[in-house]
C-alpha positions in Angstrom: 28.2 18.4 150.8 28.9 14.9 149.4 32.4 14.4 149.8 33.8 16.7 152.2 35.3 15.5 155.6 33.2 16.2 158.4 34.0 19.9 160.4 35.4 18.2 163.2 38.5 16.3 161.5 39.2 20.0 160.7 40.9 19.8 157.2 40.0 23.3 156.8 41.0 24.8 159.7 38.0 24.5 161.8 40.1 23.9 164.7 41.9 27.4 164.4 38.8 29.0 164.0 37.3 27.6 167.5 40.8 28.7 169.0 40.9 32.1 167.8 36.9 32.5 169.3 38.0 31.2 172.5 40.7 33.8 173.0 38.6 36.8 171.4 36.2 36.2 174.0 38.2 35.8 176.5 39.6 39.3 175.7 36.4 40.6 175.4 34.8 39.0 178.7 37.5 38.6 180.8 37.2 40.5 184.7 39.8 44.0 184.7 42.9 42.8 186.7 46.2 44.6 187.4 44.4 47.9 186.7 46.1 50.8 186.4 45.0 54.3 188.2 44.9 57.7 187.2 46.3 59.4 185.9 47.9 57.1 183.8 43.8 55.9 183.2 42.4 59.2 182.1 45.6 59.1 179.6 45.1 55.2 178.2 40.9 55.0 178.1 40.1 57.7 175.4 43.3 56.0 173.1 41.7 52.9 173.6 38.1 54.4 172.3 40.2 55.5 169.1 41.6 52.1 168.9 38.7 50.3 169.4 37.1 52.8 166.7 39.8 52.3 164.2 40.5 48.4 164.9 36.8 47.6 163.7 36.6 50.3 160.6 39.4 48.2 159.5 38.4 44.8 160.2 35.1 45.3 159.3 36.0 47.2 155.7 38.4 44.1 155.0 35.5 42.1 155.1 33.7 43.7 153.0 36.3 43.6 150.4 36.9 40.0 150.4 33.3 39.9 148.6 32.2 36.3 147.9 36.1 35.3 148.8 35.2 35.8 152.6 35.1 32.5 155.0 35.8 32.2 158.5 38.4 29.2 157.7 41.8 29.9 157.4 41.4 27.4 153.9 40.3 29.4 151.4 37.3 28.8 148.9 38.3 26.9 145.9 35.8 29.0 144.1 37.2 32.4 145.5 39.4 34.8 144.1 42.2 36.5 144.9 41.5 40.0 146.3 44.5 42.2 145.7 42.6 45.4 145.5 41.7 48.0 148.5 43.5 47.1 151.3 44.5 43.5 150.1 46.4 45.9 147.8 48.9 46.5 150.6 48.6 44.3 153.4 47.7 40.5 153.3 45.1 40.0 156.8 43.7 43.2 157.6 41.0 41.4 159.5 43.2 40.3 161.7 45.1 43.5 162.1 41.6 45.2 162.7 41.2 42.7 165.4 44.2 42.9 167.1 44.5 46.7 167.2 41.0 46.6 168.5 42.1 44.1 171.3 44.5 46.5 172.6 42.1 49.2 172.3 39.8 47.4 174.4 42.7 46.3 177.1 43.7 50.0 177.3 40.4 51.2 177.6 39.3 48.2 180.0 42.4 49.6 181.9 43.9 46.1 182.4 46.7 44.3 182.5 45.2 40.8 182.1 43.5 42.4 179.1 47.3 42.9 177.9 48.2 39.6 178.3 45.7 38.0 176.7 45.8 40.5 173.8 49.2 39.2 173.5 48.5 35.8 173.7 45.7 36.2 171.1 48.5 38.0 169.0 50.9 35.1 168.8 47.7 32.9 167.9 46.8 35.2 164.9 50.2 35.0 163.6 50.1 31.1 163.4 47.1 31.2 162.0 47.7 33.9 159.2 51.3 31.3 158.4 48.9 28.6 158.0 46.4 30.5 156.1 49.1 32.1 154.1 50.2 27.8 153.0 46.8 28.0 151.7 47.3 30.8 149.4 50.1 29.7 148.1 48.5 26.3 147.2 45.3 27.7 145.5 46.7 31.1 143.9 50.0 31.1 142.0 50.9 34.8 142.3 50.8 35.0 146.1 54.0 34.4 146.6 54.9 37.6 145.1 52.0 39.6 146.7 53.2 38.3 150.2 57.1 39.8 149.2 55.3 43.2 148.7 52.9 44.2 151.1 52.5 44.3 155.1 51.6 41.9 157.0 48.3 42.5 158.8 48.5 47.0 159.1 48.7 48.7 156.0 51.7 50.9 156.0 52.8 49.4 159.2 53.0 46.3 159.7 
């Protein structure tokens, strides 16, 4: 590893990373608070299940397409390729719209309003992440330009 700056100065986006594990587990660990009741409960808890469900099929099949592409830094391998196959065929972070959908499952089923909110605030983080990540790409790969003007965002067919 001759050569490379050290994590810390985070020319990679190491800092992103630690930021984006902060608020995933505060989603995940965070006390219920400004619960809702039934029957609104018995409505929201089996949707969030599904959620949940759905949320990490996705994220965890995106993974696994990414291959030897995959890092945990929004900078991306210098060695890796550019997936455009699966569902990097159309949408560009399906990770992170795994995640997220699963942090709302988890809020509804947690029945929580603080869950919400810090789903939300998680949400806005992923965003600025993916725009940074998204720089990256467009450094390294030439034709992601053009990939980004076709597909969604983070849902396929959604969003």
């Amino acid at each position: 590893m001759s050569g490379c700056p050290p994590w810390w100065k985070g020319t990679r986006g190491e800092w992103l990373v630690i930021g984006q594990l902060i608020l995933m587990a505060a989603v995940a660990l965070a006390p219920p608070a400004w619960r809702w009741t039934a029957p609104s409960r018995a409505l929201w808890v089996p949707l969030g299940v599904l959620l949940v469900i759905a949320g990490g099929w996705l994220g965890l099949r995106a993974l696994y397409e990414l291959g030897p592409s995959l890092t945990i830094l929004p900078r991306p391998r210098r060695r890796g390729t550019f997936v455009q196959t699966g569902l990097y065929a159309r949408t560009r972070h399906p990770a992170y719209g795994g995640l997220l959908i699963m942090a709302v499952g988890w809020a509804l089923w947690r029945g929580s309003g603080l869950h919400l909110v810090l789903t939300a605030v998680l949400t806005l983080y992923i965003h600025a992440k993916a725009r940074r990540e998204e720089a990256y790409l467009m450094e390294l790969f030439p034709g992601y330009r053009e990939h980004r003007a076709r597909t969604k965002h983070m849902i396929p067919g959604i969003y």
